[in-house]
Backbone as a ProteinNet text record, in pm:
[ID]
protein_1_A
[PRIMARY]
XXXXXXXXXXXXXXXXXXXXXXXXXXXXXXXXXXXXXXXXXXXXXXXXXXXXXXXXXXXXXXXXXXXXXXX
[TERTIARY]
1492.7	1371.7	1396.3	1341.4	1369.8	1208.9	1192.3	1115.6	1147.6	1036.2	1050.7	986.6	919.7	907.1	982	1079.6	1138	1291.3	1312.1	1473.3	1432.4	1448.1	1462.9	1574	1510	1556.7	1616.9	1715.2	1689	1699.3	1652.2	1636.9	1631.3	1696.4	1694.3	1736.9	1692.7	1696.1	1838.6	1909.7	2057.7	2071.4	2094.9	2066.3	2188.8	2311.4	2446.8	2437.8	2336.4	2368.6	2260.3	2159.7	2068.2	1985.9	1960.2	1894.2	1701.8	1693	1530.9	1513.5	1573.3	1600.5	1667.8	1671	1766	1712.9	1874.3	1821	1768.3	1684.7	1649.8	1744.3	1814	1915.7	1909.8	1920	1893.6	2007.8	2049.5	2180.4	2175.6	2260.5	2283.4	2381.5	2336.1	2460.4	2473.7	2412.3	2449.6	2626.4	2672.2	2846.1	2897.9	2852.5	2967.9	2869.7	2838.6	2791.4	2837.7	2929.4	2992.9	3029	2947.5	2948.4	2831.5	2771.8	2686.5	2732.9	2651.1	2686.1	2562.7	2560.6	2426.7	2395.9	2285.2	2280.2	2159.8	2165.9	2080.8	1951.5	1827.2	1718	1618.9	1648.1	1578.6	1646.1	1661.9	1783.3	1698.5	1583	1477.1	1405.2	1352	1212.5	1101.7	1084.7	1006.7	991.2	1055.2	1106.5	1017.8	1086.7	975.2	869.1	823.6	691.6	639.3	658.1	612.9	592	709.2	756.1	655.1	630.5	539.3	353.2	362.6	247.7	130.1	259.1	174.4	141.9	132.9	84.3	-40.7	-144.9	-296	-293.2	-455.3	-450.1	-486.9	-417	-396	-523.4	-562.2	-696.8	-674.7	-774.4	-769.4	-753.7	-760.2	-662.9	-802.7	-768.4	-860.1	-965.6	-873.9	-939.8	-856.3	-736.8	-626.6	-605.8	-725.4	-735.2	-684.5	-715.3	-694.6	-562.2	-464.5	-335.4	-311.5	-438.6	-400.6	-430	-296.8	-249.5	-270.9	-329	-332.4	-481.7	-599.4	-715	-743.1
-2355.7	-2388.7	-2368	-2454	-2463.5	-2374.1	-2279.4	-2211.9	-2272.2	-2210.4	-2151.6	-2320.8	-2277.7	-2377.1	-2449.7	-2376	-2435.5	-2456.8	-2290	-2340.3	-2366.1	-2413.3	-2390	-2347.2	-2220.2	-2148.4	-2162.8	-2143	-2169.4	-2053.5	-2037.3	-1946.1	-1990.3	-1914.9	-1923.6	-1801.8	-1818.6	-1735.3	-1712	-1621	-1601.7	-1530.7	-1604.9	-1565.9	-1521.2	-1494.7	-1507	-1300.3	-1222.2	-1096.8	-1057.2	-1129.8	-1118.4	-1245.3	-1297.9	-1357.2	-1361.6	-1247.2	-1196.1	-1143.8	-1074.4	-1021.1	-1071.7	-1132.8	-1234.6	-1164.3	-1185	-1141.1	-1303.7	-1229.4	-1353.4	-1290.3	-1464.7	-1458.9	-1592.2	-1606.5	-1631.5	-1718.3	-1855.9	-1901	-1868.3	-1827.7	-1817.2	-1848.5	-2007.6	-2076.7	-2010.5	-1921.5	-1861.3	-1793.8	-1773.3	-1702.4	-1793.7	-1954.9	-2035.2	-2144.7	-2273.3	-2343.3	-2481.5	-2463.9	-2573.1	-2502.4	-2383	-2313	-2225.5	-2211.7	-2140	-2037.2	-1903.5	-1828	-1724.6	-1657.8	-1634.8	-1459.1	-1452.3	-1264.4	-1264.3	-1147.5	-1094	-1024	-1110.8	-1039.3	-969.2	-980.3	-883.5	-832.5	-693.7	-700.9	-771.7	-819.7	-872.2	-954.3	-1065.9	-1127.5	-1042.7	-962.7	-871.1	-772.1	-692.1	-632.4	-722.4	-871.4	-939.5	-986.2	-977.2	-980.9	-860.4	-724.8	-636.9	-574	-620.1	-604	-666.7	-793.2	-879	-889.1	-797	-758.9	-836.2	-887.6	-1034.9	-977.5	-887.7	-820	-835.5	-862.4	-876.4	-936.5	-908.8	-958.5	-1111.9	-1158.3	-1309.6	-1435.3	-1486.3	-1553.6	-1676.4	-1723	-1837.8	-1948.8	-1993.4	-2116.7	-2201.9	-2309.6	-2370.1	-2338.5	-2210.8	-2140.8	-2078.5	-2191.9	-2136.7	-2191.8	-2323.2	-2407.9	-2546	-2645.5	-2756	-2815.6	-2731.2	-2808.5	-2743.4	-2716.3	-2614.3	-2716.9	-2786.4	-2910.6	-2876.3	-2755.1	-2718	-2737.7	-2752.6	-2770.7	-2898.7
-1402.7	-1471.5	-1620.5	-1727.9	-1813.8	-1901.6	-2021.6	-2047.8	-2229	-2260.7	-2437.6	-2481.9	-2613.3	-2674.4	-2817.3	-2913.8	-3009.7	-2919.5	-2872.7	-2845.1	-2642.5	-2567.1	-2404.1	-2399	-2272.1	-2219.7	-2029.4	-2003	-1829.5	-1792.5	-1702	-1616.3	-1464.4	-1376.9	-1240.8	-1149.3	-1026.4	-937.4	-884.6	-870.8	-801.2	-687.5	-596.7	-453.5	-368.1	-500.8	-419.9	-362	-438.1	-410.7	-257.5	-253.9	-180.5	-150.8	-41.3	40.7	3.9	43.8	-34.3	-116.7	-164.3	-296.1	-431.8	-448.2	-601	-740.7	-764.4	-960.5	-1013.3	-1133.2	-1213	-1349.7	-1367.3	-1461.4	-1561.5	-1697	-1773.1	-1867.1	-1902.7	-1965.7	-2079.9	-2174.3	-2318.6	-2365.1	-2427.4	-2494.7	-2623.9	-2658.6	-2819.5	-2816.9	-2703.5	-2706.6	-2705.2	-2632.4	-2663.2	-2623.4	-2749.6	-2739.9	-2636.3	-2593	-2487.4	-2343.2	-2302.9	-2191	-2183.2	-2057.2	-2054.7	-2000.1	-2049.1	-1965.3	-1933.4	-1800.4	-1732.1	-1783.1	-1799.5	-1873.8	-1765.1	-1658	-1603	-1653.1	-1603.4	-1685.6	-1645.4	-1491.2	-1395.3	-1314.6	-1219.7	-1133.5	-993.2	-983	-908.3	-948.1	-838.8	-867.4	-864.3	-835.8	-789.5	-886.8	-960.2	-1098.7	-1222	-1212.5	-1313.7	-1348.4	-1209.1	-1165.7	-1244.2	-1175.9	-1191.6	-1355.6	-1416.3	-1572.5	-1643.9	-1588	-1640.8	-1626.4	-1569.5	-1523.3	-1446	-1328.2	-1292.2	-1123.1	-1087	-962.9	-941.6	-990.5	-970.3	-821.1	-753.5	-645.8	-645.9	-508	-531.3	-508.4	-563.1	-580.5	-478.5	-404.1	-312.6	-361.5	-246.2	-251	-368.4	-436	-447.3	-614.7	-621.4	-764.5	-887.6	-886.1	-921.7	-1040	-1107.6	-1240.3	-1134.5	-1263.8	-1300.9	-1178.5	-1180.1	-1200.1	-983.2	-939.8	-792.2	-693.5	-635	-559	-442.6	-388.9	-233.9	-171	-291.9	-217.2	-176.9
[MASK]
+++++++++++++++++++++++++++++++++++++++++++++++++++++++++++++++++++++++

């Protein structure tokens, strides 16, 4: 997934250490502009969740804004 608004950022899930558990890891072409290379930015999905303070309880289906494709 691609993030940020002047420079994008990717970010993705790495599932090679764990199955349910994956780090979220992050490319940074700033060491070498013709290679990416990945800097770990959570040792969890779950970690960034939590970091991020996005744990609130989860709102139904149907009340999620504009853009909530499930109702």
């Amino acid at each position: 997934m691609s993030i940020g608004r002047r420079e994008p950022r990717e970010i993705a899930l790495d599932h090679r250490g764990s199955g349910t558990a994956p780090r979220v890891v992050a490319g940074a072409f700033w060491t070498d502009p013709h290679q990416c290379a990945w800097r770990v930015v959570a040792p969890t999905f779950s970690a960034l969740v939590a970091a991020m303070n996005l744990t609130g309880p989860p709102r139904p289906v149907g009340q999620n804004g504009p853009h909530d494709h499930h109702a």
